[in-house]
N, C-alpha and C positions, 0 to 999 in steps of 0.2 A: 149174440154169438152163442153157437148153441157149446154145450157137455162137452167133452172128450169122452167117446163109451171106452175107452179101454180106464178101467175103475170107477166105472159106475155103476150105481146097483138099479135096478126096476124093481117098482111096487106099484101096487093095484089101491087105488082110492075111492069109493064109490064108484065102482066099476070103471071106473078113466087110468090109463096107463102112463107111466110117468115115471122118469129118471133122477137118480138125486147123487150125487159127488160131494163127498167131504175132503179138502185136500188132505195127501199125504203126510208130505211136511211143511210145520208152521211157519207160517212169516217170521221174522226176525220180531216182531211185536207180538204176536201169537207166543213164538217160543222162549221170552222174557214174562209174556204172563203181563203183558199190559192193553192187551186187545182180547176179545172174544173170541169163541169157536163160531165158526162162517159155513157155511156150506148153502150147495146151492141145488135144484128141485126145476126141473122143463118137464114139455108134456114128452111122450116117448115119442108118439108117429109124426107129430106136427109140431118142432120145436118154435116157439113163439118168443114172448116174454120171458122170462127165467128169473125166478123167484131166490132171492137171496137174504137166508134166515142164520141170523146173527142170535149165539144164543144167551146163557148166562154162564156159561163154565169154559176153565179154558182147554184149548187143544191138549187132547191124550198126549199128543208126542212132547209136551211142551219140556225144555228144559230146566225149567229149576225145580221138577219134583211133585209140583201141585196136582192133588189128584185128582181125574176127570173121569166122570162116569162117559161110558159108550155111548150116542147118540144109536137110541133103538128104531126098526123099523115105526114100532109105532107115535113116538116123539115124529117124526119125518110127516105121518099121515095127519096129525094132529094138527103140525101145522098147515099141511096144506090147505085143509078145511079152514084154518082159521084166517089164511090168506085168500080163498075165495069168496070166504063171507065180508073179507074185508076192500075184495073189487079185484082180484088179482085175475087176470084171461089169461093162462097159460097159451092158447092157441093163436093171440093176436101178436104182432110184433110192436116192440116198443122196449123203452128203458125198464131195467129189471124191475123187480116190485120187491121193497125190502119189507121183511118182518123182526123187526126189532125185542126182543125182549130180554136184555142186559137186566136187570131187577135180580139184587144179590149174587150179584160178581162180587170177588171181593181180587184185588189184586194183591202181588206181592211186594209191592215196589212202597 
């Protein structure tokens, strides 16, 4: 299923163009602060696979206060490299390709 482009931003990766969506508002688990920050990274012309990178902090909007630094363009690019090194074909179609990196989460619960 590809993006929604209405809130999604475009960034350039080793010259490959490519979409990435962080939701607005948190899941119910996000905004408890008992799940991670999610978001998710297609190619721009040819959406394929769609790459979904779960990270270690939780969502900005989360409600119980816990602070979340911005996920920057360059955290976005970083991973994506580190999902192509890892098998990720943004171009081919198939089940998403997750990158996991939860490692010092710490929740509030």
């Amino acid at each position: 299923m590809a993006l929604p482009k209405k809130g999604s931003r475009r960034i350039c990766v080793d010259g490959i163009n490519y979409r990435w969506r962080l939701r607005g508002r948190p899941t119910y688990d996000q905004g408890m602060v008992w799940s991670h920050l999610t978001y998710a990274v297609e190619h721009a012309e040819t959406p394929g696979t769609t790459l979904l990178i779960t990270t270690n902090q939780p969502h900005p909007s989360n409600w119980m206060g816990e602070t979340a630094t911005p996920v920057l363009p360059s955290d976005v690019a970083n991973n994506i490299r580190t999902a192509r090194a890892n098998g990720w074909s943004p171009e081919t179609h198939g089940s998403p390709f997750h990158l996991n990196q939860p490692e010092g989460f710490t929740s509030s619960d």
